[in-house]
C-alpha positions as CSV (number, residue, x, y, z in Angstrom):
1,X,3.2,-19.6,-18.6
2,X,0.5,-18.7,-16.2
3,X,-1.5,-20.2,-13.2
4,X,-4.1,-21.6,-14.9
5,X,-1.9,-23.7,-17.6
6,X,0.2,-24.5,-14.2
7,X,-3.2,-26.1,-13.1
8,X,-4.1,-27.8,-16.2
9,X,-1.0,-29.5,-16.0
10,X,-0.5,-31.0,-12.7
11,X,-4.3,-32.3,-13.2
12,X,-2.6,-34.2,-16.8
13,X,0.8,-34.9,-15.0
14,X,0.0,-35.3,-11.5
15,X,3.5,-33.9,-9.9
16,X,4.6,-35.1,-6.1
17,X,5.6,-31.8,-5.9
18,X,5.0,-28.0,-8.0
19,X,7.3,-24.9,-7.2
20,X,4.8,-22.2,-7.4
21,X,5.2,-18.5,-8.3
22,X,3.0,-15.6,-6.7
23,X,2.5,-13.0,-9.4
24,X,1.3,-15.2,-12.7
25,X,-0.7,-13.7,-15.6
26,X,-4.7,-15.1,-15.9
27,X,-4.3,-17.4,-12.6
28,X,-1.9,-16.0,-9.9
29,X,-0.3,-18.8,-7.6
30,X,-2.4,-17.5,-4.9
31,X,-5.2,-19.0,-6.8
32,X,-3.5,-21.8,-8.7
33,X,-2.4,-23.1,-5.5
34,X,-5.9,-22.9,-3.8
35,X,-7.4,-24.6,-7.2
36,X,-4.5,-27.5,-6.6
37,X,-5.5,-27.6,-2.8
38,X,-8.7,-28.7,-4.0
39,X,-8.3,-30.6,-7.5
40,X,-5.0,-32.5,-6.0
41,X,-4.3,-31.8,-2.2
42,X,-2.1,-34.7,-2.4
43,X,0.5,-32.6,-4.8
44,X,2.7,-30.3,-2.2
45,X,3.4,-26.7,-3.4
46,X,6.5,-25.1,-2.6
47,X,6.7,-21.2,-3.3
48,X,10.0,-19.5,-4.4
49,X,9.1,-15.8,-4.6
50,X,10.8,-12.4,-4.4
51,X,7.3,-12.0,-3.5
52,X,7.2,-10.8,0.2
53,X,4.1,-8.6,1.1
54,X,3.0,-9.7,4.3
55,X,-0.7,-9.8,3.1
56,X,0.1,-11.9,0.3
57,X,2.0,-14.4,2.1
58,X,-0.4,-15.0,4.0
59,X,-3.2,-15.3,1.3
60,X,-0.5,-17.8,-0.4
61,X,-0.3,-19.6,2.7
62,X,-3.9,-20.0,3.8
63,X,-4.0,-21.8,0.5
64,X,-1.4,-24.9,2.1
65,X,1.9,-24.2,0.5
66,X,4.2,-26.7,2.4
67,X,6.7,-24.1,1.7
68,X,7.1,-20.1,1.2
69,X,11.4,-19.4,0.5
70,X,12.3,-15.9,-1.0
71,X,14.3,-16.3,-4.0
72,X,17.5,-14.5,-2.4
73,X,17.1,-17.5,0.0
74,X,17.1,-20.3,-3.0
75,X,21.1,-20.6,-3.6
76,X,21.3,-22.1,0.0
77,X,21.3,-26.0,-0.7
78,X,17.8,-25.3,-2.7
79,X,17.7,-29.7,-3.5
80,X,17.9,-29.6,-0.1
81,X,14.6,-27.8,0.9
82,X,12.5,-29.7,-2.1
83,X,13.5,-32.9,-0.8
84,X,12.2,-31.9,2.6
85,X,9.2,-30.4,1.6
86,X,8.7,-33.9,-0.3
87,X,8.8,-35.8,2.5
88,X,6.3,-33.3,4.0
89,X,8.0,-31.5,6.0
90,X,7.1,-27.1,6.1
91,X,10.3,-24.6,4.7
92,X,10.2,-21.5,5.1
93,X,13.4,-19.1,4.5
94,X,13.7,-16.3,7.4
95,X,12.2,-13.3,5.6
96,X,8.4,-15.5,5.4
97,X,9.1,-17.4,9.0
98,X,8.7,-13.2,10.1
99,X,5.5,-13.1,8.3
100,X,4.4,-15.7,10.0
101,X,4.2,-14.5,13.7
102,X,2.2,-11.2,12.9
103,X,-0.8,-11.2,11.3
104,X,-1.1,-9.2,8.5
105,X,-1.8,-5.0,8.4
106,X,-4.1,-4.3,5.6
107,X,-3.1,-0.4,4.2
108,X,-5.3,1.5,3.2
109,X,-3.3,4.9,3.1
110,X,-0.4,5.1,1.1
111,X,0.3,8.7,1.2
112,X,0.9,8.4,-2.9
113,X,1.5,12.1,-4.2
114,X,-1.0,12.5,-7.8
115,X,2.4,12.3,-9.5
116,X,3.4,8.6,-8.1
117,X,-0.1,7.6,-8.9
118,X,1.2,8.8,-12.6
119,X,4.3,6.9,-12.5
120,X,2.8,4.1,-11.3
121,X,0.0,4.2,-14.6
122,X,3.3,3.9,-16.7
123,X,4.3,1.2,-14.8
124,X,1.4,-0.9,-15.4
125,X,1.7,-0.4,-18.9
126,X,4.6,-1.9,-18.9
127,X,7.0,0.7,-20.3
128,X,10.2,0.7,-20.2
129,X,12.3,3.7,-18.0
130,X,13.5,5.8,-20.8
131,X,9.8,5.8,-22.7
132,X,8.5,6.3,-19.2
133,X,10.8,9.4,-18.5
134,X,10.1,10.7,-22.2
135,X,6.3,10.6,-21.6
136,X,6.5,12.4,-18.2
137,X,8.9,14.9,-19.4
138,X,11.4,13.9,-16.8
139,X,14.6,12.7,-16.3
140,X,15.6,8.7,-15.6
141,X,17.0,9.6,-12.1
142,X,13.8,11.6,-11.3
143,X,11.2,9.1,-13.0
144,X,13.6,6.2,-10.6
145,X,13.2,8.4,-7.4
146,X,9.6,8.4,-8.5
147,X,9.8,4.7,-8.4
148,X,11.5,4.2,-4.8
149,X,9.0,6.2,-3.3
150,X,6.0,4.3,-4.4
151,X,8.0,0.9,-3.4
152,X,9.2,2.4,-0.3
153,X,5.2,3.8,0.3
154,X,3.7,1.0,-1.0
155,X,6.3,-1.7,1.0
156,X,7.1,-3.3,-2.2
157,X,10.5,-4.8,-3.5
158,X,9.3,-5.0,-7.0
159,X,7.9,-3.8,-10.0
160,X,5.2,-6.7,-10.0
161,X,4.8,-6.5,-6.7
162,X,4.3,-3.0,-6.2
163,X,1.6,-3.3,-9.3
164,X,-0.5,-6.2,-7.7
165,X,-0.6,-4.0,-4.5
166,X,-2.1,-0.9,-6.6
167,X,-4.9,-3.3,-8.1
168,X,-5.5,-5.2,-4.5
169,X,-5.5,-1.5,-3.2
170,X,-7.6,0.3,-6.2
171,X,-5.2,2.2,-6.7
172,X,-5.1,2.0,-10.4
C-alpha cells in the first residue's frame, strides 16, 4: 500500500527481487528503495513506472535500482526483463536509457499562469474533473486544457507526477 509497508515487508519476507513504484503514499520508492539499499542490498529492485521526470529517475537510480522500465515498455516479454535483472543484470526500457546520458535540469521556472496554480490546488485535492470544473466555474474542456498546460509546463505525463513536481518545486 505504500513504501514504508513495502519495506517492512521485504525486511519479514526477504524477496530475491521487489518491483518498485515511484510515487507511493508515506514512503515514496525513491526512499523505500534507498531504505532497502541499506536494510537489504542483497534484494534487487526493479522499477516499472509511468514515472519519467528526468530528476526523479535519477534520484530513483542513485538509490541502485538494477532496473528503471516505463510501464508502456512492460507488455514486451516483462518475465523476460525480471529474470535478467535476477541474475543481476541492469534493464532499462528506451525512454529511462535517454535519461541516463544527460544529467538532470533542475526547473525552477515554470511559467504557471495564477490560474494553473489554481487548477493544480484542485488537483491535489484529489477531485475529480466535473467537481473540479463546478468549483472553478468552468467548463471540462477548459478545466482539461487547464490541465495539459501545467503537464506540458511542468514536463509531466501524469496527474501524480505532475503533483510530486509542484511539492519538489514549492509550488503548492
Amino acid at each position: 500500500a505504500n513504501g514504508q509497508e513495502g519495506v517492512s515487508l521485504c525486511q519479514q519476507f526477504r524477496p530475491d527481487i521487489v518491483l518498485m513504484d515511484v510515487v507511493m503514499p508515506i514512503m515514496d520508492g525513491i526512499q523505500a528503495t534507498e531504505q532497502l539499499g541499506k536494510r537489504l542490498p542483497e534484494v534487487k529492485i526493479l522499477v516499472p513506472s509511468s514515472f519519467q521526470y528526468q530528476e526523479s529517475v535519477h534520484a530513483m537510480l542513485q538509490n541502485g535500482p538494477m532496473g528503471y522500465l516505463t510501464k508502456g515498455s512492460l507488455v514486451q516479454a516483462l518475465a523476460e526483463r525480471i529474470r535478467a535483472n535476477f541474475h543481476g543484470k541492469m534493464v532499462f526500457s528506451k525512454e529511462i536509457g535517454a535519461h541516463l546520458t544527460v544529467p538532470p535540469q533542475p526547473m525552477t521556472d515554470f511559467h504557471l499562469t495564477d490560474r494553473q496554480l489554481e487548477v493544480l490546488l484542485h488537483l491535489e485535492e484529489g477531485l475529480p474533473n466535473q467537481q473540479s470544473a463546478l468549483r472553478l466555474s468552468n467548463s471540462q474542456s477548459t478545466l482539461k486544457y487547464h490541465i495539459a498546460n501545467i503537464y506540458r509546463n511542468l514536463g509531466a505525463q501524469t496527474r501524480s507526477e505532475a503533483l510530486v513536481l509542484a511539492v519538489k518545486n514549492n509550488l503548492l
